[in-house]
C-alpha atoms as an extended CHARMM CRD file, in Angstrom:
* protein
*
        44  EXT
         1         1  UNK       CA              0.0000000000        0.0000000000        0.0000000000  PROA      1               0.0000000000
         2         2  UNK       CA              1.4560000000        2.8720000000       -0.7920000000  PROA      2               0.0000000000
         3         3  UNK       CA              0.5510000000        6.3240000000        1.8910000000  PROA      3               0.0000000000
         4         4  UNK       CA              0.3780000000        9.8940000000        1.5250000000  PROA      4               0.0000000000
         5         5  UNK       CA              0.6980000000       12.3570000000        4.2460000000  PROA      5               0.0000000000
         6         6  UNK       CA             -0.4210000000       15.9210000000        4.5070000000  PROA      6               0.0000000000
         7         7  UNK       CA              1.5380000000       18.5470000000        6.5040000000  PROA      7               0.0000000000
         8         8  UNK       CA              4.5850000000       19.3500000000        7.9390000000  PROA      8               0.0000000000
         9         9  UNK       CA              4.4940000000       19.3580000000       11.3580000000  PROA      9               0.0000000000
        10        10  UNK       CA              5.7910000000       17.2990000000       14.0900000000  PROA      10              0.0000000000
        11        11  UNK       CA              2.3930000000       15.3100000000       14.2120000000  PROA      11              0.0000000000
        12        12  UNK       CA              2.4200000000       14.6240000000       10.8090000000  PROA      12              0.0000000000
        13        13  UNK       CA              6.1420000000       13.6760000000       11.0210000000  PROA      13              0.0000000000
        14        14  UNK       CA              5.0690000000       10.8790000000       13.2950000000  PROA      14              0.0000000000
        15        15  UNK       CA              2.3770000000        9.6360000000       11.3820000000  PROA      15              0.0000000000
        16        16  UNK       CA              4.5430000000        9.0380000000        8.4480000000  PROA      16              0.0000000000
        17        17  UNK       CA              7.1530000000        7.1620000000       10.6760000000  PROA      17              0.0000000000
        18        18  UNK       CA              4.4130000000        5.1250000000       12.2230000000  PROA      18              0.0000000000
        19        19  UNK       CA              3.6460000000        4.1560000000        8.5850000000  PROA      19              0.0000000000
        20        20  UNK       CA              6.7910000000        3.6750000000        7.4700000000  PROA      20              0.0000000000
        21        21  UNK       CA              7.3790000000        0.8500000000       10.1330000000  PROA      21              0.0000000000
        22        22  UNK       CA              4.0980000000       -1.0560000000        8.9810000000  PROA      22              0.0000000000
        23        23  UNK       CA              4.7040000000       -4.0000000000        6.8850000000  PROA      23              0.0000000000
        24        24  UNK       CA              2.1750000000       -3.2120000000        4.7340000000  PROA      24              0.0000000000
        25        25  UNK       CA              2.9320000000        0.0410000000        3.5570000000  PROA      25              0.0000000000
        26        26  UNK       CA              5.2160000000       -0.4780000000        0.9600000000  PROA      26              0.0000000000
        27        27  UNK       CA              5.7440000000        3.8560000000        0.5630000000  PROA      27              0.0000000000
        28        28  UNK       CA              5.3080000000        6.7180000000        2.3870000000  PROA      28              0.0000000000
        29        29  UNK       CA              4.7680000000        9.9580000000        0.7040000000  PROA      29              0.0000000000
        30        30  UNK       CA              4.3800000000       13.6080000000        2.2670000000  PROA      30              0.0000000000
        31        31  UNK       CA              2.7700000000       16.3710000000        0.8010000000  PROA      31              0.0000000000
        32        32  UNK       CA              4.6120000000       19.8220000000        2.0790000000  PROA      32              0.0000000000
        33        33  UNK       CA              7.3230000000       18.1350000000        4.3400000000  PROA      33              0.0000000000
        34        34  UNK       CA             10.3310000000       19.4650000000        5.8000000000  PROA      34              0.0000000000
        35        35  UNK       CA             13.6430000000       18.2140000000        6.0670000000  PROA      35              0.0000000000
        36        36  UNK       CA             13.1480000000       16.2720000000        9.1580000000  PROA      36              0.0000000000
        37        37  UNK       CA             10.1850000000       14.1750000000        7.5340000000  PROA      37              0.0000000000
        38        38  UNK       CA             12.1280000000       13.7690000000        4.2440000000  PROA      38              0.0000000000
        39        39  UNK       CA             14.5550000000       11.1700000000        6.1000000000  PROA      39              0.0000000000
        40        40  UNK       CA             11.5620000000        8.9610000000        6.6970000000  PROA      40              0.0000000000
        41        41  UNK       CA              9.4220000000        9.4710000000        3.5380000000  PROA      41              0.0000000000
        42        42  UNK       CA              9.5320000000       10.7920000000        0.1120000000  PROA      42              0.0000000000
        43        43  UNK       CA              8.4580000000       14.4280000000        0.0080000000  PROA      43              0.0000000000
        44        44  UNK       CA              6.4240000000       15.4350000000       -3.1630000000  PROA      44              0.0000000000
């Protein structure tokens, strides 16, 4: 499954990480992310 996150923020930072550790999401994207986020997910 493939995720997309929207936000920047420390919350939203977290729920990309949470995703990213699922072994059923197979991508994380996030829609207006920061640096911090971009080492956990793509940033588009």
């Amino acid at each position: 499954m493939k995720v997309l996150v929207i936000g920047s923020g420390g919350r939203d930072h977290a729920i990309a990480w949470t995703f990213a550790q699922s072994s059923r999401v197979k991508q994380v994207f996030v829609a207006h992310g920061n640096a911090g986020i971009a080492s956990t997910a793509t940033c588009v």
